[in-house]
N, C-alpha and C positions, 0 to 999 in steps of 0.2 A: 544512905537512902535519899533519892531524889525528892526535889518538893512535888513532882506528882505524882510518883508512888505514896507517898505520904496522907496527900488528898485523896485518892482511890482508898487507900484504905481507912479513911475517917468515914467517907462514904459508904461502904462496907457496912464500916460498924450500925449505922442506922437500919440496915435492911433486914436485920428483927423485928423492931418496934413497927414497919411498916408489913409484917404479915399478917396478920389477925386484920387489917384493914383491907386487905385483897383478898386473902378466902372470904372476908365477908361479900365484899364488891361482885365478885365470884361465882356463889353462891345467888347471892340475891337478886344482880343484873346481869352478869357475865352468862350462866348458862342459863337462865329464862331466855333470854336474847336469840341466843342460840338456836334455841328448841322453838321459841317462834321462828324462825326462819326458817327453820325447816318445817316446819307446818305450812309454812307459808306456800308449799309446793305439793300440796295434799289436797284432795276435797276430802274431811272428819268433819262432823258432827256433833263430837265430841265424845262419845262412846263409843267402840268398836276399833277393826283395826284402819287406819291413815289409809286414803287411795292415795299415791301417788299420782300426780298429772301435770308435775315439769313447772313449766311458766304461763299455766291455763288462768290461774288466778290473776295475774299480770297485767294479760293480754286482756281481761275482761276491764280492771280497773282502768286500762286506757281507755274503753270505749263505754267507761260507767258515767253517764250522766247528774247521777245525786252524789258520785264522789267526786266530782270536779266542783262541783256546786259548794259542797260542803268548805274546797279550798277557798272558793269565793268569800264563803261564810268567813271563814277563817283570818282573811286578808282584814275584813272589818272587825275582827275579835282583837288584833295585834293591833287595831288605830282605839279600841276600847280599853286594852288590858298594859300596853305598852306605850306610845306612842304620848298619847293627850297626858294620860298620870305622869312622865316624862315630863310633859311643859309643864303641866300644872305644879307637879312636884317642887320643881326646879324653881321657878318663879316665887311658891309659897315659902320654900327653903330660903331663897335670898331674902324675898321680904321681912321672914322672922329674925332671920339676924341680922340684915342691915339697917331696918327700921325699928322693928320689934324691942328686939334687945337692947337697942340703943336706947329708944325713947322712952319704954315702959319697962323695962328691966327684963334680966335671964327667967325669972319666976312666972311675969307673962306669958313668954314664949315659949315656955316648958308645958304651960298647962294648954295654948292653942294646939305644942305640936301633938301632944296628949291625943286630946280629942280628935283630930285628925287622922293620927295614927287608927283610934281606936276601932273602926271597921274593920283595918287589918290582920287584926287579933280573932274577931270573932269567926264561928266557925261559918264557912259558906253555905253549910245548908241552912242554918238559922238564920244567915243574913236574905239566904234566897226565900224561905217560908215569908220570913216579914216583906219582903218588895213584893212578893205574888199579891200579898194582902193588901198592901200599898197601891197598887195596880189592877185592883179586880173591878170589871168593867160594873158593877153593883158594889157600891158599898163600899169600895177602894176610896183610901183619902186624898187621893191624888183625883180621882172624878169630884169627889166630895169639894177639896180645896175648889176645886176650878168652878164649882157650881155656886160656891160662897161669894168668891169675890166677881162675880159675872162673866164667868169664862165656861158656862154650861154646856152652851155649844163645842167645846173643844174637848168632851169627854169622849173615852175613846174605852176601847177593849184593846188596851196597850200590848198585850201578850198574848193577846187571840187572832190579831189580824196581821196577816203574813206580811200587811205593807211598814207597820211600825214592831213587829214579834224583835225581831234581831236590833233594832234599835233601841226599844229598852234594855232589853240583853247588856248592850255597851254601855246606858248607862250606869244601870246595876255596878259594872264590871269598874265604869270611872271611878265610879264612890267609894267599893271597897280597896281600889290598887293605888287612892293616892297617897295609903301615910307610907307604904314602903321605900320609893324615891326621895319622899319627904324626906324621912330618917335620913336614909343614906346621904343624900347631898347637904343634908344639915350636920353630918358628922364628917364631911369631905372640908366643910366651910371652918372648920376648926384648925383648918392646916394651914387655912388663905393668912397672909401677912396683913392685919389691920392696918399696917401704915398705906398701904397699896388703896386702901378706901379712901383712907384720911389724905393724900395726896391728889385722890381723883376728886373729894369732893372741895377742897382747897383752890383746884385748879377748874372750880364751877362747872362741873359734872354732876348731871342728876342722876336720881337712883337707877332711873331705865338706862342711861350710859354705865353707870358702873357694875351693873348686872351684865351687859352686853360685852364689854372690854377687859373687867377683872373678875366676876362669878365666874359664865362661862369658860374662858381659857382654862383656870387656875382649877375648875376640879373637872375635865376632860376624860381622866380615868374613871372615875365616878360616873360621868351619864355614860360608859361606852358599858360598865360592868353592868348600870340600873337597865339599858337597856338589851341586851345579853339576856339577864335574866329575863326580864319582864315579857321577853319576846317570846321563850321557849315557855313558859309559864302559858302566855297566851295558843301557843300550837297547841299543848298540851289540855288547855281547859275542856273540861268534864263536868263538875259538880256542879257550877253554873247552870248550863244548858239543862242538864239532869235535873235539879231542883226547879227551876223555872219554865218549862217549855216542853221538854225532854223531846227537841230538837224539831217540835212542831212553831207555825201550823202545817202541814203537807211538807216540812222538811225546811220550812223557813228558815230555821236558825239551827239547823243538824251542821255539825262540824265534822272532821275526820277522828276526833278521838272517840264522840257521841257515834258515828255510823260505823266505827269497828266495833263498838260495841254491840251495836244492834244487830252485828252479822256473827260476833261471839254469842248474845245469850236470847237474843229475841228468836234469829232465821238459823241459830246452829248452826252457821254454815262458818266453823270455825277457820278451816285453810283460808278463804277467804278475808274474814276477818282478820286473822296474824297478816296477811299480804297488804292489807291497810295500814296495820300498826308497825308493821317493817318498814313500807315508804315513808311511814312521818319519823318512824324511827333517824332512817337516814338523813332526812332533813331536815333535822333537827342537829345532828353532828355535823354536818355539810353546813351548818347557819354557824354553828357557833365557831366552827374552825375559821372560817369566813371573818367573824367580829375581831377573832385574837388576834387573828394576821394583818387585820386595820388597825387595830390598838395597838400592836406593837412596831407596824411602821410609822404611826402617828408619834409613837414615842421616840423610835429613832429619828425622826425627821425633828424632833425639839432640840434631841440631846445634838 
C-alpha cells in the first residue's frame, strides 16, 4: 500500500463523523438558500402560488434608489461594527499586556479585559433598549449629562434626526463590538515571544514602537480573521437597526438586511425581498473568499 493510498484512506475514515454536520448545514442553510433564490425570481406575497418573472426583481434593485442607499448605510455600519473595534481593539489588546500586565499584574488586566468584553455578551436588544434611553431627546442621560456640565446647547434628538440617526447607530455599534477583537488579539498576544518586547525595549523602543514593529506583524492572522468576521457581522446587522431606529428617520439608517426585511414582512413583496437577501447573500461569499485568498498569500509571502 502506497503512502497515498494510505492517506486517502485515513481520510475516508473521518467522513462519518463529518455527516450529521452537513445534513445539518444542509437542512438549515443549504436549502433555505436555495429556495430564496428561487423566490428571488417570483413576485409572492407570501401566500398563494409564486408568479414567476425571470430577473424583473434584479433589474428593479438596479435602479432602486433606497437600496443603494441602504449600501451606503452599510459602508458606514463596517467602519462602526468592524474597522474602529479593529483599532481600538488592537491597541487596548496590546496595552493590557504590554503595560497592564506588566506593571499591575495578570489579575488587573483580566478584570479591565472583563469589563470590556462585558457589552459583548449582553443581548443587542437590551443593549439597544438602554442607548434608546440613553439617547432620548427628553430625558436621555446623554441630553441630561451635557446640560450638567454646560453643554445644553449641544442636546440633540440623537436618533431622531436623519443628520446624526446613523451616527449614533455606529456609536452604539463601537461600544458593543469592542470586547470581541479585544479577546481575540489578547489571546493571539499569548503566542508573541516576550523576549521580542524585552529586546525592543532594551534597545530604547517605546510602547508605540513595539506595538507598531512587534504587536502588529506577530498576530497578522488574528486582525485578518477579527476583521473577516467583524465585516460579515456588520453586512449582516439587523437587531441594531431594529431595536434603535428600525431603519428611520425616512430611511436614514435602513441597511440591506433592515430593507429586505421590510420587503419580506412590512410590503409582502417577498420575491423581491429574497432578490435583496441573495445579493448580500453573494457578497458576503464573494467578501469573505476575497480575505482568505489575502491571508493566505500574506502567509505565503512570510513563509
Amino acid at each position: 500500500m502506497t503512502a497515498r493510498s494510505a492517506t486517502g484512506r485515513a481520510r475516508l475514515a473521518y467522513l462519518p463523523y463529518l455527516i450529521p454536520g452537513l445534513l445539518l448545514f444542509a437542512g438549515v442553510i443549504g436549502v433555505p438558500f436555495l429556495m430564496n433564490i428561487a423566490t428571488s425570481f417570483t413576485e409572492w406575497a407570501g401566500v398563494g402560488t409564486p408568479t414567476w418573472v425571470g430577473l424583473d426583481n434584479y433589474r428593479e434593485l438596479a435602479t432602486d434608489g433606497e437600496f443603494w442607499a441602504s449600501f451606503r448605510h452599510n459602508a458606514l455600519v463596517i467602519v462602526g461594527m468592524a474597522i474602529i473595534p479593529t483599532m481600538i481593539g488592537l491597541v487596548l489588546a496590546s496595552a493590557l499586556t504590554d503595560l497592564i500586565d506588566r506593571h499591575f499584574g495578570p489579575r488587573t488586566a483580566s478584570v479591565l479585559r472583563a469589563c470590556i468584553y462585558l457589552p459583548q455578551v449582553l443581548p443587542i436588544v437590551i443593549a439597544g433598549i438602554v442607548w434608546s434611553w440613553l439617547l432620548a431627546p427628553e430625558n436621555g442621560a446623554v441630553n441630561d449629562l451635557l446640560g450638567a456640565i454646560g453643554l445644553g446647547s449641544l442636546a440633540h434628538d440623537w436618533l431622531g434626526d436623519p443628520a446624526t440617526a446613523l451616527w449614533s447607530v455606529m456609536g452604539v455599534m463601537v461600544w458593543i463590538q469592542i470586547g470581541f477583537p479585544l479577546v481575540i488579539f489578547m489571546s493571539g498576544l499569548q503566542r508573541v515571544d516576550p523576549s521580542l518586547y524585552e529586546a525592543a525595549e532594551i534597545d530604547g523602543a517605546t510602547w508605540a514602537q513595539r506595538f507598531w514593529h512587534v504587536t502588529v506583524p506577530q498576530i497578522k492572522p488574528e486582525i485578518f480573521v477579527v476583521l473577516l468576521w467583524t465585516t460579515i457581522a456588520a453586512l449582516k446587522a439587523f437587531p441594531h437597526i431594529f431595536v434603535l431606529t428600525r431603519g428611520g428617520p425616512g430611511g436614514a439608517t435602513s441597511v440591506p438586511s433592515y430593507y429586505s426585511y421590510v420587503n419580506f414582512f412590512e410590503k409582502t413583496d417577498v420575491g423581491y425581498g429574497s432578490a435583496i437577501a441573495t445579493v448580500l447573500t453573494l457578497i458576503i461569499i464573494a467578501l469573505t473568499i476575497a480575505f482568505l485568498r489575502l491571508q493566505g498569500r500574506e502567509l505565503a509571502e512570510e513563509r
